[in-house]
C-alpha positions as CSV (number, residue, x, y, z in Angstrom):
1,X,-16.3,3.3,-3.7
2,X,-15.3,1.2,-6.8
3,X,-14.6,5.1,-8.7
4,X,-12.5,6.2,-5.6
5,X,-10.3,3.2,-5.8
6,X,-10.0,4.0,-9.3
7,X,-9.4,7.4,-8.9
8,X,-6.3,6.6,-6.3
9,X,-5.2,3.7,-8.5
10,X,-4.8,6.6,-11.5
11,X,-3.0,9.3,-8.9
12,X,-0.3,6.1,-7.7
13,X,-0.2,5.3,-11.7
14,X,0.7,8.9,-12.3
15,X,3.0,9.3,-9.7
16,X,4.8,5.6,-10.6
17,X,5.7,6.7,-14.1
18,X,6.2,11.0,-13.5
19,X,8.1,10.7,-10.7
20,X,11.7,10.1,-9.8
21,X,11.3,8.2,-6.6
22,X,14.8,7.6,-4.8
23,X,13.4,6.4,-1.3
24,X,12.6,2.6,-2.3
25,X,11.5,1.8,0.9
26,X,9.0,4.5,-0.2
27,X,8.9,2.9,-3.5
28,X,8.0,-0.5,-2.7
29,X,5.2,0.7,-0.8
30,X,3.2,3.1,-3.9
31,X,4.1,-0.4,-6.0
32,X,2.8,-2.5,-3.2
33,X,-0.3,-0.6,-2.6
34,X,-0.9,-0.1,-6.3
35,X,-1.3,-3.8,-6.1
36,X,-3.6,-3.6,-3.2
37,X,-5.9,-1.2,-5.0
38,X,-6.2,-3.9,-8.2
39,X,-7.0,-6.3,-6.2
40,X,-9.6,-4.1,-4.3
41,X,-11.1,-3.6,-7.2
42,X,-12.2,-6.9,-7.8
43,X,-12.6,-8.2,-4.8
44,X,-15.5,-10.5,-3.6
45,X,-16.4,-11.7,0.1
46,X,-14.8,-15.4,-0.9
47,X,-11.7,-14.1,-2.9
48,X,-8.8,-15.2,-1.4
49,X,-6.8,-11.6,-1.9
50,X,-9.0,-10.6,1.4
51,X,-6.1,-11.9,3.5
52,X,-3.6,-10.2,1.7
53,X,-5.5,-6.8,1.8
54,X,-6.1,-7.3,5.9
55,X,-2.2,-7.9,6.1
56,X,-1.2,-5.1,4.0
57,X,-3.5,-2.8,6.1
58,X,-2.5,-4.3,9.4
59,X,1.3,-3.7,8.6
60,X,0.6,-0.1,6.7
61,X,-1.3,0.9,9.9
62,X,0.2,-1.2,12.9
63,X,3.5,-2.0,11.8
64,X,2.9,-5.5,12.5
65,X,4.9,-8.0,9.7
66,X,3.6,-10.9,8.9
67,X,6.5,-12.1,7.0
68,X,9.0,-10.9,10.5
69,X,6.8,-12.1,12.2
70,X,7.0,-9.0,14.5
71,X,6.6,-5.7,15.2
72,X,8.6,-3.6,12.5
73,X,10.4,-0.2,14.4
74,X,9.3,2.9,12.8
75,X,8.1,6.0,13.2
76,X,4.2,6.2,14.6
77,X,2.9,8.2,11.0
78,X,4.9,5.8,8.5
79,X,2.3,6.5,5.8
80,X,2.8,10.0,6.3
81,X,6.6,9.6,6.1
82,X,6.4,7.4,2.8
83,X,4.0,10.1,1.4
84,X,7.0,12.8,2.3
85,X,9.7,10.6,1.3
86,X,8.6,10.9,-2.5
């Protein structure tokens, strides 16, 4: 597992700095799951990042924010869409 996340930490690298990305909604997201995947890395059953990576996933996959404190309208295959979008 730890060389797969290492391996999609390199490809959202590559694309960050190769890439003209003018979407930054889509944007946002490569940075914010480039974060994700650092802090997957290291992570540790008592680290306190494991909250942050279940609400990353949780909003990624259900579109359930945390921070709105609410559902977030958008289309069903947003991952998808921010995958297109670059």
């Amino acid at each position: 597992m730890i060389r797969n996340l290492d391996h999609l930490r390199d490809e959202i690298t590559f694309v960050l700095n190769n890439v003209d990305i003018y979407d930054e909604q889509a944007f946002e997201f490569l940075k914010e799951l480039s974060v994700i995947v650092v802090e997957m890395r290291a992570l540790k059953a008592d680290d306190k990042s494991v909250p942050k990576l279940c609400r990353f996933l949780w909003w990624m996959f259900t579109g359930w924010s945390f921070v709105v404190g609410g559902k977030i309208e958008r289309k069903p295959d947003f991952v998808k869409d921010m995958f297109e979008a670059i």
